[in-house]
DOBAVO-504006 format. One record per residue: residue number from 1; residue in three letters; x, y, z of N, C-alpha, C in turn. Coordinates in pm, 1 decimal. Atoms other than C-alpha are relative to their C-alpha. Layout:
BEGIN
+------+------+----------+----------+----------+----------+----------+----------+----------+----------+----------+
! resi ! resn !      n.X !      n.Y !      n.Z !     ca.X !     ca.Y !     ca.Z !      c.X !      c.Y !      c.Z !
+------+------+----------+----------+----------+----------+----------+----------+----------+----------+----------+
!  NUM !  ALA !        X !        Y !        Z !        X !        Y !        Z !        X !        Y !        Z !
...
+------+------+----------+----------+----------+----------+----------+----------+----------+----------+----------+
//
This chain:
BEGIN
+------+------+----------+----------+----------+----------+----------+----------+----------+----------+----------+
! resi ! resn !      n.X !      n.Y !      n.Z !     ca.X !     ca.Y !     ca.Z !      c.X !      c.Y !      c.Z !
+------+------+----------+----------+----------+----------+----------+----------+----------+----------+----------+
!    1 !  UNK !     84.4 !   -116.9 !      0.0 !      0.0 !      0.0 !      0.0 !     89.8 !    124.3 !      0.0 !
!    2 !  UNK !     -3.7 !    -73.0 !      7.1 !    112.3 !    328.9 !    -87.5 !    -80.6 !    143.3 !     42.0 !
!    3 !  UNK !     86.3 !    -72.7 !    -73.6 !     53.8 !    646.0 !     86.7 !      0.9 !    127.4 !    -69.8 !
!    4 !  UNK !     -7.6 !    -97.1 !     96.5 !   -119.4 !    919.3 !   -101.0 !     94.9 !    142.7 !     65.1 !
!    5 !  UNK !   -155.2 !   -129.6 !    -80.8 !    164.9 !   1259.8 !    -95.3 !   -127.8 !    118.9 !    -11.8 !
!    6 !  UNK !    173.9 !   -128.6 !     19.9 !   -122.3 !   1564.6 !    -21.1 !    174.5 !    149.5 !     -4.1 !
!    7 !  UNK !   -112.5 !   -136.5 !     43.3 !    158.1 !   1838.0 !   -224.6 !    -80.0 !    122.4 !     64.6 !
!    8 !  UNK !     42.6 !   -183.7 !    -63.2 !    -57.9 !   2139.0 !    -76.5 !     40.2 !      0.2 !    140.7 !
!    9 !  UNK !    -48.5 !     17.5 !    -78.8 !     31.1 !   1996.0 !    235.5 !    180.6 !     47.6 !      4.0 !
!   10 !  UNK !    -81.9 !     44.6 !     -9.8 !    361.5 !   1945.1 !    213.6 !     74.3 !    114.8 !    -46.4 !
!   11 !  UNK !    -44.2 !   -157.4 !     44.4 !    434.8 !   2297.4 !      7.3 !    -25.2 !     88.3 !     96.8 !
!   12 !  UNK !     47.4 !    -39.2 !    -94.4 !    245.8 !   2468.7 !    305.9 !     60.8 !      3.0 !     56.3 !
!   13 !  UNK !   -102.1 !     81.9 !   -137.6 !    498.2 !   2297.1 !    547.6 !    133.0 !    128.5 !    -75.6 !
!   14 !  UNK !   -164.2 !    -72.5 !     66.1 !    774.3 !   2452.1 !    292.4 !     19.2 !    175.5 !     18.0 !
!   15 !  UNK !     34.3 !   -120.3 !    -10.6 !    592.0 !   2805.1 !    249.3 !     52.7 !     31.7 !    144.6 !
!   16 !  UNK !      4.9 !   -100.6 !   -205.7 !    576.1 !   2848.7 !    729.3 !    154.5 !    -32.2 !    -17.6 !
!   17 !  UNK !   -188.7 !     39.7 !    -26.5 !    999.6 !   2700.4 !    675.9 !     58.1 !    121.8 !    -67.9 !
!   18 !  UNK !    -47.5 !   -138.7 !     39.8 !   1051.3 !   3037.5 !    472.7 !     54.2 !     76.7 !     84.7 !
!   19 !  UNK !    -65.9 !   -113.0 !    -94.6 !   1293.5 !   3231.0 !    649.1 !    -20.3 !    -36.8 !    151.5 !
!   20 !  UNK !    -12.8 !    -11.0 !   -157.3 !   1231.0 !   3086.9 !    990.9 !     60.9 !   -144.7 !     26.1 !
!   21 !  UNK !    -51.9 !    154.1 !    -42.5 !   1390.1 !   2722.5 !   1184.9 !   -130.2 !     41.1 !    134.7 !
!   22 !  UNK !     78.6 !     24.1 !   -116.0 !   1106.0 !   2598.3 !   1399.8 !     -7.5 !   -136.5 !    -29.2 !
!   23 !  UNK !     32.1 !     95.0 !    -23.8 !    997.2 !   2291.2 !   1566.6 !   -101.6 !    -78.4 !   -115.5 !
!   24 !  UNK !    117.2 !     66.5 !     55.4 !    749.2 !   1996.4 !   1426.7 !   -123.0 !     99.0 !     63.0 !
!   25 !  UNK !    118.8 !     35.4 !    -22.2 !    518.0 !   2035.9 !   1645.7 !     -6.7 !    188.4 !      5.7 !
!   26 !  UNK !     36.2 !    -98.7 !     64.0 !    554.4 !   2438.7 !   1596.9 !    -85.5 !     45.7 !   -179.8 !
!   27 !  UNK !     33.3 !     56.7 !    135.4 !    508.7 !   2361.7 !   1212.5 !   -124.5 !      7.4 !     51.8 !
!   28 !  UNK !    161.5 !     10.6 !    -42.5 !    189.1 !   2205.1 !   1324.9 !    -64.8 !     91.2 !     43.5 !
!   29 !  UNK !    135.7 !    -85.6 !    -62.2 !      0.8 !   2468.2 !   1544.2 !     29.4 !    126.0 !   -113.3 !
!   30 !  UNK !     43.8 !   -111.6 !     79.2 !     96.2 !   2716.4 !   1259.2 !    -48.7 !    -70.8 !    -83.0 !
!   31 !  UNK !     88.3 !     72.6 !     95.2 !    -82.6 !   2440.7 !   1029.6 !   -139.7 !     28.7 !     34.2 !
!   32 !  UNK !    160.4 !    -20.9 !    -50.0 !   -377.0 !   2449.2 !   1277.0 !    -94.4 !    152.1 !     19.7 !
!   33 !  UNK !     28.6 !   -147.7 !     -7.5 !   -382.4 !   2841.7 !   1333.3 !    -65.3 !      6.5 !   -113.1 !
!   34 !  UNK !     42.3 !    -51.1 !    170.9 !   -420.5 !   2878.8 !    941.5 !   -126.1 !   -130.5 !    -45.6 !
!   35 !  UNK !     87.5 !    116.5 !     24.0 !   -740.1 !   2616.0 !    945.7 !     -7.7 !    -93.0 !    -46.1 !
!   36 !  UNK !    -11.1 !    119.8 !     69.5 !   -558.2 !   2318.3 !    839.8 !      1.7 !   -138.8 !    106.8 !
!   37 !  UNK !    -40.0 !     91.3 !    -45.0 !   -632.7 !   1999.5 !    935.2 !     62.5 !   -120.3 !      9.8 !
!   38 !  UNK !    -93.4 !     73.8 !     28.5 !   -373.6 !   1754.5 !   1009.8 !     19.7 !   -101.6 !    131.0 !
!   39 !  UNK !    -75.4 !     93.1 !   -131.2 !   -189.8 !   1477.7 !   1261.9 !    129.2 !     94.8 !     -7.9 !
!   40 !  UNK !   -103.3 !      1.2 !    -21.3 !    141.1 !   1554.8 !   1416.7 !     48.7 !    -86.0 !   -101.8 !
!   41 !  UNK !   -105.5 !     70.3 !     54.2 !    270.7 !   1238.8 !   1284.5 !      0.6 !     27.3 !   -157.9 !
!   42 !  UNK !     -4.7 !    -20.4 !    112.3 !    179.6 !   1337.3 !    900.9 !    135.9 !    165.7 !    -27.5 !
!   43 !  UNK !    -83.9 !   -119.8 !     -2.3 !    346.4 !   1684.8 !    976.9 !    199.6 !    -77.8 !      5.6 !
!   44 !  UNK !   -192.5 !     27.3 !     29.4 !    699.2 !   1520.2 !   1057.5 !     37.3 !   -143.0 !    -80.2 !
!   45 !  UNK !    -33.0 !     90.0 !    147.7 !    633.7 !   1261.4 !    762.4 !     21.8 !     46.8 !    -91.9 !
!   46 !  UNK !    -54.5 !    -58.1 !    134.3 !    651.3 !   1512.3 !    556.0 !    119.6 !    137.7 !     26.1 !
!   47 !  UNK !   -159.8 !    -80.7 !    -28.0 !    952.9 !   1679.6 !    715.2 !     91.2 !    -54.1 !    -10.2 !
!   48 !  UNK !    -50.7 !     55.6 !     14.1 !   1137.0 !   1403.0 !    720.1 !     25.1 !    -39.4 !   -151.3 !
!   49 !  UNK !    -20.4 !     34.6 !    132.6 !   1065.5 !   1359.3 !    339.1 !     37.3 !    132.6 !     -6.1 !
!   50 !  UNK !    -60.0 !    -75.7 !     74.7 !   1167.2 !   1707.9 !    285.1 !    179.4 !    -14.6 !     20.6 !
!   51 !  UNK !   -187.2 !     81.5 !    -14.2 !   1499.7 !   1626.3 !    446.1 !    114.1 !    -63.1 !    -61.0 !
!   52 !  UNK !    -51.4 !    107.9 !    126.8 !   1562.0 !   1302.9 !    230.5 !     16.0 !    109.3 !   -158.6 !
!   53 !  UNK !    -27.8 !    -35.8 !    137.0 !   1466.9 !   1496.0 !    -73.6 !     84.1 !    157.4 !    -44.4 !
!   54 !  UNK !    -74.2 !    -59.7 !      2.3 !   1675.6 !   1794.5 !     79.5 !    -43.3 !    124.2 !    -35.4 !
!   55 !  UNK !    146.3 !   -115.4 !     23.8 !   1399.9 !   2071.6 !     49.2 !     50.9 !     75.7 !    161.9 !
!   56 !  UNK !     57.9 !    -57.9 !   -131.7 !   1453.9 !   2098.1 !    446.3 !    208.9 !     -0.1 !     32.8 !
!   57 !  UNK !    -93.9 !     80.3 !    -27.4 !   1765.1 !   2086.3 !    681.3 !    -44.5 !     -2.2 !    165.4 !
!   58 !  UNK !     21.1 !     16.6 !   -137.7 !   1777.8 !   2024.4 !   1060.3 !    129.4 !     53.9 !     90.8 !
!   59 !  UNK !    -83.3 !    -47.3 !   -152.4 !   1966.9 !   2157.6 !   1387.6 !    -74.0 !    -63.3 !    102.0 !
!   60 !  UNK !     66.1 !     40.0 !   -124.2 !   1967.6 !   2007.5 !   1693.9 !     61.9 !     74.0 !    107.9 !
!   61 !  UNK !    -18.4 !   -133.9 !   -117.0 !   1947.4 !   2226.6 !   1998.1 !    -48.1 !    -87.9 !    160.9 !
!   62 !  UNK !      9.8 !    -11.4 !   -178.1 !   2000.7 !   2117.4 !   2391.4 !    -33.9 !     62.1 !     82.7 !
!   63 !  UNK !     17.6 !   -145.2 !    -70.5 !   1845.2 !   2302.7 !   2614.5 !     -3.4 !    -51.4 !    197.8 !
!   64 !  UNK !    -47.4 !     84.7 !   -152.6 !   1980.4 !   2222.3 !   3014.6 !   -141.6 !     95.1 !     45.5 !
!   65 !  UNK !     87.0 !    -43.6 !    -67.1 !   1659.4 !   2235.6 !   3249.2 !     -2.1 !    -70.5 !    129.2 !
!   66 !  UNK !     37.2 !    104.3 !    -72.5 !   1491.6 !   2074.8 !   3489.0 !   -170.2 !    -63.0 !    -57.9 !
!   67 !  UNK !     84.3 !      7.4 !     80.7 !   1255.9 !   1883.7 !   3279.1 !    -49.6 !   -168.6 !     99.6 !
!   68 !  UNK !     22.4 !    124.2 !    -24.6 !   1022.5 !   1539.5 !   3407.2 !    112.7 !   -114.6 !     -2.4 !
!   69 !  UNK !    -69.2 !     65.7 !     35.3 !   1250.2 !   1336.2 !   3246.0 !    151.0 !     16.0 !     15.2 !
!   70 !  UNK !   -110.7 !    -47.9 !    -18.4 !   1594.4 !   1498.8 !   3315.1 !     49.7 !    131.1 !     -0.2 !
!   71 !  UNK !    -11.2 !   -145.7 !      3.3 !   1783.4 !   1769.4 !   3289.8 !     57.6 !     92.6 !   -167.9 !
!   72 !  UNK !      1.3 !    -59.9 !     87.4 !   1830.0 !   1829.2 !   2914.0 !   -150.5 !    -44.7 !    -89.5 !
!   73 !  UNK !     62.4 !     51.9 !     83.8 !   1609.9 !   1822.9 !   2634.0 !     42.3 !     62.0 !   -144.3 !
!   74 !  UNK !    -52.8 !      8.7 !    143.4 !   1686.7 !   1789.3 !   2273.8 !   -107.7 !     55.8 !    -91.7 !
!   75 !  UNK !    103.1 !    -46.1 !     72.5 !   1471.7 !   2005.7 !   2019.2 !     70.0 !    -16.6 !   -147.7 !
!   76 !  UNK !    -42.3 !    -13.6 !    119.5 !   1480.0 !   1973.3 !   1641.3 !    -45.9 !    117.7 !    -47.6 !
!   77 !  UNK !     63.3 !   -121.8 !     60.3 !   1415.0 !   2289.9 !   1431.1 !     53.9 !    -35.5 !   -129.1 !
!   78 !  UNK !     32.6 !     35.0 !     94.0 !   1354.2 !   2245.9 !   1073.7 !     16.8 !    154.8 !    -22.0 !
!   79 !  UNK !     14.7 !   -140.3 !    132.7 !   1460.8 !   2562.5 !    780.4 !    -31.5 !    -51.0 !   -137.6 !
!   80 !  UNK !     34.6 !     35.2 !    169.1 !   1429.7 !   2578.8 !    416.9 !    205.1 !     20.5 !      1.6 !
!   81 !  UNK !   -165.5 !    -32.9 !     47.9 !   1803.6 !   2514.2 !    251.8 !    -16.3 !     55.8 !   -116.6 !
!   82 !  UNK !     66.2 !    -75.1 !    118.7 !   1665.1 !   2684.6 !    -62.8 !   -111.7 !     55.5 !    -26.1 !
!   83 !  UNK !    156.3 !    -29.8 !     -2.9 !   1321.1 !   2828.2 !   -164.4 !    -70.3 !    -33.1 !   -121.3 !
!   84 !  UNK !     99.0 !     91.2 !    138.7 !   1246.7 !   2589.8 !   -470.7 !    -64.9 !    -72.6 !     57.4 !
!   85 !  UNK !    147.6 !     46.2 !    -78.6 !    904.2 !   2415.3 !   -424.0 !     24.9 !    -68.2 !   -119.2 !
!   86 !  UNK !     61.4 !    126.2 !     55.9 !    865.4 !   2056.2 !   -531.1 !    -93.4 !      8.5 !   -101.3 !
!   87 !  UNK !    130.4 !     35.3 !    108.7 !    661.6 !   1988.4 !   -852.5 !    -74.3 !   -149.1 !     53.7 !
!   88 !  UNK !     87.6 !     59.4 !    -75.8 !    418.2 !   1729.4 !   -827.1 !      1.2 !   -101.7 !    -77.5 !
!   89 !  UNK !    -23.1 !    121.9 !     80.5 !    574.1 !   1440.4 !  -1064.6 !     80.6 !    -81.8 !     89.6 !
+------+------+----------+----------+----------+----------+----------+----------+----------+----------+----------+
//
């Protein structure tokens, strides 16, 4: 089974990566602000494919706290490495 690619999605994702590095799950609530509806996990399926296909890039950022779980936590933030937009072949 193959999973259909929703390109308005996924250009959308590319458009909010314009000029800024933010989180997934930032990504997301500016998906949901702008009345789109979506999952988390579709949002960093298709971050992770911009990645592979090199549309995106990633930083990873430590940040020392005092958090449930310990005392760091690890954030990803997602940019654009260019501002060409995927065709849809």
């Amino acid at each position: 089974m193959s999973k259909h690619f929703n390109y308005d999605l996924f250009n959308k994702i590319l458009e909010i990566l314009n000029g800024r590095k933010l989180t997934g799950y930032e990504v997301y609530k500016f998906l949901q602000s702008e009345g789109i509806i979506t999952s988390k996990r579709l949002v960093y399926y298709y971050l992770s494919i911009g990645l592979k296909k090199g549309y995106l890039k990633v930083e990873t950022v430590d940040s020392i706290g005092k958090y449930s779980w310990g005392e760091v936590a690890t954030k990803k933030y997602y940019s654009r490495l260019d501002q060409t937009n995927p065709s849809s072949n």
